[in-house]
C-alpha positions as CSV (number, residue, x, y, z in Angstrom):
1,X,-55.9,65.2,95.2
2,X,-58.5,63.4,97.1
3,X,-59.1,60.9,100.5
4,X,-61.3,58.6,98.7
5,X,-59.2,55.5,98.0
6,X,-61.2,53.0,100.2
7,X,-62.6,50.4,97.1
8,X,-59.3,50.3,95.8
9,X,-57.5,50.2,98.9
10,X,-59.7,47.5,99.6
11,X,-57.3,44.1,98.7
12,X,-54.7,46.0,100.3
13,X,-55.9,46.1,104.0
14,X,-57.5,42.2,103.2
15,X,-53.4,42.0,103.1
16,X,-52.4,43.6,106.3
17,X,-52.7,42.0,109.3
18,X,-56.1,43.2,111.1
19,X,-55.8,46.2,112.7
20,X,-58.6,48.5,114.8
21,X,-60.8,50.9,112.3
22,X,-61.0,53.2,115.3
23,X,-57.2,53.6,114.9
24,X,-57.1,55.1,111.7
25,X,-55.9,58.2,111.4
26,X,-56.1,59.8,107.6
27,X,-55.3,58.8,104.2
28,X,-55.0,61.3,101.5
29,X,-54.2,60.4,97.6
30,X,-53.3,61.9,94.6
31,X,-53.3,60.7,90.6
32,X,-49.7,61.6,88.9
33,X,-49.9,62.2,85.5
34,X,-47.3,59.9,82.8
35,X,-44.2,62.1,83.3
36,X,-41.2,61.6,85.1
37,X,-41.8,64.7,87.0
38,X,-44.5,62.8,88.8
39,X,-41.9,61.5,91.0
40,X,-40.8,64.8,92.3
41,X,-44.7,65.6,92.9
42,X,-45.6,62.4,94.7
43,X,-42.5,63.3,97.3
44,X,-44.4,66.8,97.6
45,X,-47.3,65.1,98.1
46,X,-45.9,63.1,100.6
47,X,-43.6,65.8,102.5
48,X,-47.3,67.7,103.1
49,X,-49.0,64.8,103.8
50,X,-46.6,63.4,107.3
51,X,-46.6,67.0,108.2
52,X,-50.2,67.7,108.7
53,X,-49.7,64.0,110.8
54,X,-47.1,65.0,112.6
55,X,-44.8,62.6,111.1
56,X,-41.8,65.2,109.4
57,X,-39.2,62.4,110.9
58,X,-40.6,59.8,108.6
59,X,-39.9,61.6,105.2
60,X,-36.7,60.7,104.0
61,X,-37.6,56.8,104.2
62,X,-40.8,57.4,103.0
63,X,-39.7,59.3,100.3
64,X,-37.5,57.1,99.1
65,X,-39.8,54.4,98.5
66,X,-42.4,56.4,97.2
67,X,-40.0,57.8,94.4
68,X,-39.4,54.0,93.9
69,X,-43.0,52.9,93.7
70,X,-43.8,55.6,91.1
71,X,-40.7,55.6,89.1
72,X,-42.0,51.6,88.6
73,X,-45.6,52.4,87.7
74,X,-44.4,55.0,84.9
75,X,-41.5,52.7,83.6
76,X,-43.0,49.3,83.9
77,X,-47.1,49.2,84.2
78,X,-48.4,51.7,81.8
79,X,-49.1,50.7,78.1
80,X,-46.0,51.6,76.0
81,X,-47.6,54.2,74.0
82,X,-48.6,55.7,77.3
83,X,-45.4,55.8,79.4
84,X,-43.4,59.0,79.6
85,X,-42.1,59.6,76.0
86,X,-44.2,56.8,74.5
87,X,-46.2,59.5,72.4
88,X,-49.5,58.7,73.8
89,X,-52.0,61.7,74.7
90,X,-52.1,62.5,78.1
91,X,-55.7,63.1,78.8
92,X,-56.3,59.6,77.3
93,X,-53.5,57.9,80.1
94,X,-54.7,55.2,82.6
95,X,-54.1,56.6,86.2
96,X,-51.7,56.3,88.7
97,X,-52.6,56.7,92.4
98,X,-50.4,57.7,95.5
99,X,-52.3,56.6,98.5
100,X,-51.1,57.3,102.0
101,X,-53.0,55.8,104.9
102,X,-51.6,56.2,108.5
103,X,-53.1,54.2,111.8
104,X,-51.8,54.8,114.9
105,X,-48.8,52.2,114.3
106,X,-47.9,52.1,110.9
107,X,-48.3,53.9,107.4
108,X,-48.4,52.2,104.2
109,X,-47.7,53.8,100.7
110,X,-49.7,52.1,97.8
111,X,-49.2,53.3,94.5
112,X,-52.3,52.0,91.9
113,X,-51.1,51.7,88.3
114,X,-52.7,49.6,85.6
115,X,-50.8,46.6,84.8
116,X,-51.6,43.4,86.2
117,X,-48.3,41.9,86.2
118,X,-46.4,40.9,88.7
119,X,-43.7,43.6,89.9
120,X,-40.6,42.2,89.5
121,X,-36.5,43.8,89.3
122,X,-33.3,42.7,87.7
123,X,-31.9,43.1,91.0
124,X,-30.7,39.9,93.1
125,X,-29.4,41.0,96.8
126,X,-27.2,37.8,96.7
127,X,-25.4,38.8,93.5
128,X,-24.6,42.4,94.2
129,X,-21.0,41.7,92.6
130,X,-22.9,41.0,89.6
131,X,-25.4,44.0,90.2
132,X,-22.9,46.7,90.9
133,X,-23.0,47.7,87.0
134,X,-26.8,48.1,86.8
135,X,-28.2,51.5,86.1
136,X,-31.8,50.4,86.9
137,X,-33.2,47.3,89.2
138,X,-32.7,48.1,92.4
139,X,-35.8,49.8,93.2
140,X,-37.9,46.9,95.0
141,X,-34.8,46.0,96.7
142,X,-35.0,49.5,97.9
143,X,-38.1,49.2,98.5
144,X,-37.5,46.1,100.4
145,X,-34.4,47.6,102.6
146,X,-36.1,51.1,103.4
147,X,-39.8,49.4,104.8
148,X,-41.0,47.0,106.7
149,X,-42.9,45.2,104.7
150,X,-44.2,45.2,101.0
151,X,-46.3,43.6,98.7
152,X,-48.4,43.7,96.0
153,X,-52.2,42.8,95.1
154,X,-54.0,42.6,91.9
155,X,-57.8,44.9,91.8
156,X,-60.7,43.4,92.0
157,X,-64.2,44.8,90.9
158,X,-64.6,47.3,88.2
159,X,-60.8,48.7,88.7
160,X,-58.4,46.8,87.1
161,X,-54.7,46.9,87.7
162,X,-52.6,46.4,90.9
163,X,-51.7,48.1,94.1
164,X,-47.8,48.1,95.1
165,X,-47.6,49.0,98.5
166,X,-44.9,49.4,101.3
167,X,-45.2,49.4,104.9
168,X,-43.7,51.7,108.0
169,X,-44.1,51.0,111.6
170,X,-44.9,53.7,113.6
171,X,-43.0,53.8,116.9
172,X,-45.5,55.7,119.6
């Protein structure tokens, strides 16, 4: 676990509308290894995190979506031999991040995972007759119903990869 996410993070706040440096109050990351369990450690992660910001009442949405965000990165943007039961060897397994940054009016979730491809879901809001059969898909519309805002952006520099992130408003 570590704070220092800011060259990475960096595409993600060019996406955000501007907002005061002054106002920000912490960030805090972890990397999650290939496994499924992950998930259950990134909600950890995140339970500790709101509670040393005071923001305990924020969890269960939170949660969600961070279970949602991960649960993507290991099933869809690592390399097949690295993905949770893929048979790849786990010290040799590209990264992926949790970040959590809080300002004083919103907190956004970005989870960093190698792929560059787009993120994308099998699940269409206007066909949910069609959808109700699915076992898996509905995570960015989760996503989507549970935030107020997400997105994605594509790293630049030496890291390469994307950043899927979600966004809460913070009511003072």
């Amino acid at each position: 676990m570590g704070t220092n996410g800011s060259t990475m993070l960096e595409p993600l706040r060019q996406g955000l509308p501007p907002v005061d440096p002054t106002a920000v109050s912490g960030s805090a990351s972890c990397a999650l290894p290939a496994r499924f369990d992950a998930v259950r450690g990134a909600r950890t992660f995140t339970r500790s995190t709101l509670a040393q910001w005071g923001l305990d009442e924020r969890f269960d949405d939170v949660a969600l979506v961070v279970s949602e965000l991960v649960t993507n990165a290991l099933r869809h943007a690592l390399p097949d031999d690295s993905r949770p039961g893929g048979g790849g060897g786990e010290a040799e397994l590209p990264p992926v991040r949790l970040h959590l940054m809080r300002w004083s009016t919103r907190l956004v979730c970005a989870v960093r995972d190698p792929s560059e491809d787009r993120p994308s879901g099998s699940f269409a809001p206007a066909e949910t007759e069609q959808n109700c059969d699915l076992e898996s898909g509905r995570g960015l519309f989760l996503v989507d119903s549970y935030s107020d805002s997400w997105g994605w952006h594509p790293l630049a520099g030496r890291l390469t990869g994307k950043v899927v992130w979600a966004l809460f408003s913070l009511q003072d």
